[in-house]
Biopython code that builds the backbone (N, CA, C, O; Angstrom):
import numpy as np
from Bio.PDB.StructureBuilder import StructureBuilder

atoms = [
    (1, "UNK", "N", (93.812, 71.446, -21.852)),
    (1, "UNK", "CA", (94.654, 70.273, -22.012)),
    (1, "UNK", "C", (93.804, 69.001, -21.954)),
    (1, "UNK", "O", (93.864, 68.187, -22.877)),
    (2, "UNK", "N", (92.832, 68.767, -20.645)),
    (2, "UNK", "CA", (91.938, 67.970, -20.601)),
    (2, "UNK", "C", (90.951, 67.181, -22.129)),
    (2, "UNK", "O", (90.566, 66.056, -22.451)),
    (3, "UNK", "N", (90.894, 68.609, -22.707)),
    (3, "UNK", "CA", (90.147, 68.465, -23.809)),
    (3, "UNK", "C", (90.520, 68.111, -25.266)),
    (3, "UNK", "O", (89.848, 67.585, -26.153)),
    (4, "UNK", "N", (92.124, 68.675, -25.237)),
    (4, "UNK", "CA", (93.293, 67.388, -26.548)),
    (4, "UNK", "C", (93.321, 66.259, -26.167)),
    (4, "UNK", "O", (93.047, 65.365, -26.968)),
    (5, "UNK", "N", (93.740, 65.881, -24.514)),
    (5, "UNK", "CA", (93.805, 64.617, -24.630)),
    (5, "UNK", "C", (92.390, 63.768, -24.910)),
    (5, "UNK", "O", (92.351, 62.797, -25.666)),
    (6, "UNK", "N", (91.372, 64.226, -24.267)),
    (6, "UNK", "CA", (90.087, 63.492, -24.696)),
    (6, "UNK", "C", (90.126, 63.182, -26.261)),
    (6, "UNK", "O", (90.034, 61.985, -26.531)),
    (7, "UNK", "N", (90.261, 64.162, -27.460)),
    (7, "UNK", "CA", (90.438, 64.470, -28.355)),
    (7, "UNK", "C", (91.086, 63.142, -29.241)),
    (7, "UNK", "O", (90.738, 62.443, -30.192)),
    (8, "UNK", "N", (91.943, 63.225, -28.557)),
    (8, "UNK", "CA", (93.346, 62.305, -29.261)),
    (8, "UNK", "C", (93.070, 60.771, -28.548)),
    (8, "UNK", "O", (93.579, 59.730, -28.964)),
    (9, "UNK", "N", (92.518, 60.835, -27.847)),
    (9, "UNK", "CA", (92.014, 59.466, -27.364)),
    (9, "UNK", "C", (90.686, 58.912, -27.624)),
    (9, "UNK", "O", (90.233, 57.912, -27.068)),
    (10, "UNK", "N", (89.961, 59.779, -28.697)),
    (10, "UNK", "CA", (88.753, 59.242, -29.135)),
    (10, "UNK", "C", (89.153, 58.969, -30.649)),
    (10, "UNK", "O", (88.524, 58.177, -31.350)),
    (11, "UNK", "N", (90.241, 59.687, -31.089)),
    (11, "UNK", "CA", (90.261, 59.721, -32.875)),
    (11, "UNK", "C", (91.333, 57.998, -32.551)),
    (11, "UNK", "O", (91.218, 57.041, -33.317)),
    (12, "UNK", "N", (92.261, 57.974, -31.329)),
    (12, "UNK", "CA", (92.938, 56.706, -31.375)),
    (12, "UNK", "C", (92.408, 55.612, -30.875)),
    (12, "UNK", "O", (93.102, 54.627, -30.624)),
    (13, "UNK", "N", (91.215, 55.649, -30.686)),
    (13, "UNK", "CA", (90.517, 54.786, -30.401)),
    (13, "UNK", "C", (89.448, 54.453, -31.723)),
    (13, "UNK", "O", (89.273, 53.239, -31.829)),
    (14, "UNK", "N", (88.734, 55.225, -32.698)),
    (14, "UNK", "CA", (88.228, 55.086, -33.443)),
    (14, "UNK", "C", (88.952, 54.209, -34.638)),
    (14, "UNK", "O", (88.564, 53.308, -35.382)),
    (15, "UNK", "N", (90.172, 54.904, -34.458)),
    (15, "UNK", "CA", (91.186, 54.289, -35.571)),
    (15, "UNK", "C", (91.536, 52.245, -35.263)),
    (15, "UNK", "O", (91.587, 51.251, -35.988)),
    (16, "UNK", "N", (91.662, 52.477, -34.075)),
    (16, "UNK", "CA", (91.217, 51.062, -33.374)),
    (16, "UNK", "C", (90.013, 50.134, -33.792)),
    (16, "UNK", "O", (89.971, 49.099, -34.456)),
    (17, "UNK", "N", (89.461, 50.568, -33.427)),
    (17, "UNK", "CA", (87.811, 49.692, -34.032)),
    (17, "UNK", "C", (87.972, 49.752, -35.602)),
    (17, "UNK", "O", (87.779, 48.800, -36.358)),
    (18, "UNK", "N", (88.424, 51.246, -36.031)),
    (18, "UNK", "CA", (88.303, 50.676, -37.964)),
    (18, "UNK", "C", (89.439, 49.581, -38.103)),
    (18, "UNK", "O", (89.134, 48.788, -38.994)),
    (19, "UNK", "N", (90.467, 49.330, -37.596)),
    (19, "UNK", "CA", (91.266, 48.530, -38.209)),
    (19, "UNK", "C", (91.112, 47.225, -37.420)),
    (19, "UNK", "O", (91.852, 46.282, -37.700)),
    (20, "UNK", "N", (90.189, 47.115, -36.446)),
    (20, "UNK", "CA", (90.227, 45.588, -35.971)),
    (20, "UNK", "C", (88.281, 45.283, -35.916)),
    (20, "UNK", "O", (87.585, 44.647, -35.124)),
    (21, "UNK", "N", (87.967, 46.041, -37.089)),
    (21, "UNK", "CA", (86.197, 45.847, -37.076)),
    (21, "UNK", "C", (86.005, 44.430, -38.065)),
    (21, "UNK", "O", (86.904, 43.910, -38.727)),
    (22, "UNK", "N", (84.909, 44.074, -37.991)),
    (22, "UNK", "CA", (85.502, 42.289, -38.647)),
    (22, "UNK", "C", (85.246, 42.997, -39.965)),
    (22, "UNK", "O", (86.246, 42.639, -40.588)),
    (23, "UNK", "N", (84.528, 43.801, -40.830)),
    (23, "UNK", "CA", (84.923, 43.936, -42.274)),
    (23, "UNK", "C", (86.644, 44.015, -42.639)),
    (23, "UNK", "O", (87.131, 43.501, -43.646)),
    (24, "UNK", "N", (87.345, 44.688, -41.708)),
    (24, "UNK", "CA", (88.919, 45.134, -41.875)),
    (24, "UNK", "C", (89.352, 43.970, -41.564)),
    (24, "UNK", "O", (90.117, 43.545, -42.430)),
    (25, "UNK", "N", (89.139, 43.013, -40.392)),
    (25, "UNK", "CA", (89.792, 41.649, -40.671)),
    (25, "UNK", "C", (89.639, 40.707, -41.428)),
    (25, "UNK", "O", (90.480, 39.812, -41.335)),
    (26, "UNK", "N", (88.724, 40.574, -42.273)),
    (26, "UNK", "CA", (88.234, 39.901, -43.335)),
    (26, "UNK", "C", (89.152, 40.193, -44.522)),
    (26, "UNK", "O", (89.714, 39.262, -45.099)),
    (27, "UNK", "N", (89.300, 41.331, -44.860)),
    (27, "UNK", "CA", (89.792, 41.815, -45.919)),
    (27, "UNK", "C", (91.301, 41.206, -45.856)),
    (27, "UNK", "O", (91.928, 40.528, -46.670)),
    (28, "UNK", "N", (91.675, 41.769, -44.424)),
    (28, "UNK", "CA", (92.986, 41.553, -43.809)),
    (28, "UNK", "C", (93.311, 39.614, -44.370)),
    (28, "UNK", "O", (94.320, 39.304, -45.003)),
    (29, "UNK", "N", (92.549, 38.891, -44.076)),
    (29, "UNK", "CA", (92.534, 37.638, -44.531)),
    (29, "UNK", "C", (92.943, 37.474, -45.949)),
    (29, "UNK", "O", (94.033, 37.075, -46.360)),
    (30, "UNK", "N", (91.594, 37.952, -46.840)),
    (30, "UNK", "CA", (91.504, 38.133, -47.641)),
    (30, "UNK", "C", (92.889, 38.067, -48.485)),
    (30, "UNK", "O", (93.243, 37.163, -49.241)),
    (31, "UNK", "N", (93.401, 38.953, -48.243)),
    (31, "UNK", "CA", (94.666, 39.528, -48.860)),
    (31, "UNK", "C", (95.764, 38.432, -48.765)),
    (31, "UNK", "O", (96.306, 37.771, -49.652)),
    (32, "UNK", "N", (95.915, 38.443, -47.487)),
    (32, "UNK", "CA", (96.891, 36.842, -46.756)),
    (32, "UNK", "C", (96.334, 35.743, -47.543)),
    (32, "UNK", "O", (97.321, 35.040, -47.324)),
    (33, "UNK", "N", (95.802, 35.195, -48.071)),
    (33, "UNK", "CA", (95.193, 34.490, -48.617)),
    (33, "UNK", "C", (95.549, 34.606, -50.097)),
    (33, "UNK", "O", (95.833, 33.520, -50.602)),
    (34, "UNK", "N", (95.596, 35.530, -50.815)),
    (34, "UNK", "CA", (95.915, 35.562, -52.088)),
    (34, "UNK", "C", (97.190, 35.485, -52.030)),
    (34, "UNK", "O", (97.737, 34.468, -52.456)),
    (35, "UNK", "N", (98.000, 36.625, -51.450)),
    (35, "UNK", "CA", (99.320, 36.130, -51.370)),
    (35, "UNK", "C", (99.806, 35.158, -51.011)),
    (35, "UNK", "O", (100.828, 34.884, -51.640)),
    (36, "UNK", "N", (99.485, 34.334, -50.102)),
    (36, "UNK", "CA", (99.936, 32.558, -50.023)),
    (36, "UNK", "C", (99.745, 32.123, -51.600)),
    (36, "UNK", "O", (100.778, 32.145, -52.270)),
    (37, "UNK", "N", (98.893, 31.848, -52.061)),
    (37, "UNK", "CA", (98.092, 31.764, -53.503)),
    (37, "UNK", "C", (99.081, 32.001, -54.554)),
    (37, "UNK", "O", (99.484, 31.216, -55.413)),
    (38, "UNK", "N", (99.435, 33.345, -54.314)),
    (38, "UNK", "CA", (100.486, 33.720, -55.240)),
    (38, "UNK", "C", (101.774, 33.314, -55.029)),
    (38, "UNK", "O", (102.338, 33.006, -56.079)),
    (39, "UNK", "N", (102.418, 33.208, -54.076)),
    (39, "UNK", "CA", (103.966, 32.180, -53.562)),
    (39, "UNK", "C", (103.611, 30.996, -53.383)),
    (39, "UNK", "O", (104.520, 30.284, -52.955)),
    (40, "UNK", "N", (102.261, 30.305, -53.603)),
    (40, "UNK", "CA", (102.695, 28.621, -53.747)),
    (40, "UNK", "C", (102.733, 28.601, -55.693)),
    (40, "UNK", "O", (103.667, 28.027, -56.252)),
    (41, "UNK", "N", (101.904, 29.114, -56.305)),
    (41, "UNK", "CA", (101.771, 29.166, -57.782)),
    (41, "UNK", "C", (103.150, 29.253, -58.205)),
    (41, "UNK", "O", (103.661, 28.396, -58.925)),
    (42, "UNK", "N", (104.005, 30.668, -57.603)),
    (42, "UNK", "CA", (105.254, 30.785, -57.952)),
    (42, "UNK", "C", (106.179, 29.520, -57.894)),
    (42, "UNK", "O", (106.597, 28.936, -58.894)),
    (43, "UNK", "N", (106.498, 29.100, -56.333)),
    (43, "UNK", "CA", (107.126, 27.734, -55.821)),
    (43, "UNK", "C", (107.032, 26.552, -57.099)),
    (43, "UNK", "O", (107.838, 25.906, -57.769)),
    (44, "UNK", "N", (105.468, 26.697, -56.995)),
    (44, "UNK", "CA", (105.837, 25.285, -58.249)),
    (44, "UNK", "C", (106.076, 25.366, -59.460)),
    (44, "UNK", "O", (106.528, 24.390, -60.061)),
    (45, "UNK", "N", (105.767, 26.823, -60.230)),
    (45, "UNK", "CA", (106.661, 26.674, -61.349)),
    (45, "UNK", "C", (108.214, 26.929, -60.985)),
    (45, "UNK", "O", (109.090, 26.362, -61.637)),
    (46, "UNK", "N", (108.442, 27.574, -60.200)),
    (46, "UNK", "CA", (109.956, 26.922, -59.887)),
    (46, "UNK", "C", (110.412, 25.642, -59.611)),
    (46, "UNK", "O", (111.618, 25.483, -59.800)),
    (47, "UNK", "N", (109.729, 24.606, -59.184)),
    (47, "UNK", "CA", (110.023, 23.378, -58.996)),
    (47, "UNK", "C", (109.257, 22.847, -60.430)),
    (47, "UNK", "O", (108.408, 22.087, -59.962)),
    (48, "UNK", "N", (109.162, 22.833, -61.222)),
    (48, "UNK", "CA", (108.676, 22.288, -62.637)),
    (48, "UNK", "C", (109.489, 22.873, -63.590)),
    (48, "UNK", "O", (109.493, 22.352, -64.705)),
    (49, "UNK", "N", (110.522, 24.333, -63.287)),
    (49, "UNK", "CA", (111.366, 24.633, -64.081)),
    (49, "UNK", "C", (112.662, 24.056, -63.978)),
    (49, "UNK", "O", (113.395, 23.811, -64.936)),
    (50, "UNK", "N", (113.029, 23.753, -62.234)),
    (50, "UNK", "CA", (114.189, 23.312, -62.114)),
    (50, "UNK", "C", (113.932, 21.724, -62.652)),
    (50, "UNK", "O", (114.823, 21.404, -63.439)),
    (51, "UNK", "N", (113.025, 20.746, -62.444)),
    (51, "UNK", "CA", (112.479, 19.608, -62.595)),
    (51, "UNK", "C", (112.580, 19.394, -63.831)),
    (51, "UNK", "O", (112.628, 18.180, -64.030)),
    (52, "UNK", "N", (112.650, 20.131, -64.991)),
    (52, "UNK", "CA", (113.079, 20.126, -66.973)),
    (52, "UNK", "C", (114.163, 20.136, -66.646)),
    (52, "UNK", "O", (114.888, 19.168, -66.877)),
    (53, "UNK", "N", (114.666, 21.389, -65.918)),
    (53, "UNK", "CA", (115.841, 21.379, -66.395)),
    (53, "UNK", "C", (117.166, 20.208, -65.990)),
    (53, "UNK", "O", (118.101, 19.727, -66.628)),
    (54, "UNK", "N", (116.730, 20.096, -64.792)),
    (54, "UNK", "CA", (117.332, 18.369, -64.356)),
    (54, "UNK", "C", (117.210, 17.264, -65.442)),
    (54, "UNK", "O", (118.074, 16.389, -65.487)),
    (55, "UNK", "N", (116.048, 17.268, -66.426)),
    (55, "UNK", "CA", (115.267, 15.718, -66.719)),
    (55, "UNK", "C", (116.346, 16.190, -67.782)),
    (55, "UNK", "O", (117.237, 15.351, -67.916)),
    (56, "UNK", "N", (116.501, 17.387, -68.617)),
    (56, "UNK", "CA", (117.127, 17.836, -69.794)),
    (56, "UNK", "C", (118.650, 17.572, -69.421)),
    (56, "UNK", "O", (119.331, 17.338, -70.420)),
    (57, "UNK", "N", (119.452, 17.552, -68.031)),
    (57, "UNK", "CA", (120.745, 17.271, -67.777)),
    (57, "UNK", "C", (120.741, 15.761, -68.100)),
    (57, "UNK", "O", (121.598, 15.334, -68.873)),
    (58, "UNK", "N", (119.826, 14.924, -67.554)),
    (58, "UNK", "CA", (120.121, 13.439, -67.488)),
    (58, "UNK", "C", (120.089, 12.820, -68.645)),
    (58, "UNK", "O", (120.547, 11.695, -68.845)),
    (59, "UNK", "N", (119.438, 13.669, -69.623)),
    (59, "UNK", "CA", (118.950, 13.158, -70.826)),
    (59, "UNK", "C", (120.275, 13.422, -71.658)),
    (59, "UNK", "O", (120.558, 12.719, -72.628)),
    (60, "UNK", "N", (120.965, 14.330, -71.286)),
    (60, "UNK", "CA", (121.998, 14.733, -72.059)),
    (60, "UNK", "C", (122.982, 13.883, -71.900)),
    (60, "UNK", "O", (123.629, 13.385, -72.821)),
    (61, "UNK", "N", (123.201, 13.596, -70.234)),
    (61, "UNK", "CA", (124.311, 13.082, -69.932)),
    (61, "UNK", "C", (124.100, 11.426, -69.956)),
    (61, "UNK", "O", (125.060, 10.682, -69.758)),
    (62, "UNK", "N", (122.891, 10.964, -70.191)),
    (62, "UNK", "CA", (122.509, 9.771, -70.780)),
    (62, "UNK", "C", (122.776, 9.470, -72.361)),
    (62, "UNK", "O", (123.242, 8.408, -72.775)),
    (63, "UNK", "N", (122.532, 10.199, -72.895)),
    (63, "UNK", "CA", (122.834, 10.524, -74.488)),
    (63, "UNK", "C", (121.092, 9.996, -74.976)),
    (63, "UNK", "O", (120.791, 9.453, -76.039)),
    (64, "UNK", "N", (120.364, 10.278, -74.091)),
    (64, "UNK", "CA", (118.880, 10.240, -74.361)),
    (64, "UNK", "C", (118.271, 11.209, -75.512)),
    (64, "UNK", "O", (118.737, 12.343, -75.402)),
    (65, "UNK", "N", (117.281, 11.056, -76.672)),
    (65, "UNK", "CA", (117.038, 12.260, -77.228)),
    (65, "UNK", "C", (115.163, 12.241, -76.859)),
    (65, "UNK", "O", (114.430, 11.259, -76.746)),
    (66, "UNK", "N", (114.913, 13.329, -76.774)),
    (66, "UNK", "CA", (113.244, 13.774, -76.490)),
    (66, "UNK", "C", (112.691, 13.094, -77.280)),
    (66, "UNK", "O", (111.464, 13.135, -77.378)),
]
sb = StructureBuilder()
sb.init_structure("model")
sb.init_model(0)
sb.init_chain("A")
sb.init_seg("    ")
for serial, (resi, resn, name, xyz) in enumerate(atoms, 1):
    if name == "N":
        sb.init_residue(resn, " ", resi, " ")
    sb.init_atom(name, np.array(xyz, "f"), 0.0, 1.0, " ", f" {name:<3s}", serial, name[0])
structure = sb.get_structure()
């Protein structure tokens, strides 16, 4: 018994150090980082789509033409 638990407490401990070794937190960044990247890119073409489509209401309801 002595010798599973040793066992199981060296593979959960190894698994420890790989996922908090600074190459794995880097990456870990890494990633967080693009995805911010990718939901601010998104955000503003949503705010530049809704932003036409507003300028295109006022223009209408102005009787403005492009």
């Amino acid at each position: 018994m002595g010798a599973g638990v040793t066992i199981y407490v060296v593979v959960k401990a190894r698994d420890y150090i790989a996922r908090h070794s600074p190459e794995a937190l880097v990456e870990k960044v890494q990633h967080t980082v693009v995805d911010a990247g990718g939901e601010a890119k998104a955000f503003v073409a949503r705010v530049r789509a809704a932003t036409a489509e507003r300028e295109a209401e006022l223009r209408e309801t102005l009787g403005l033409t492009q």
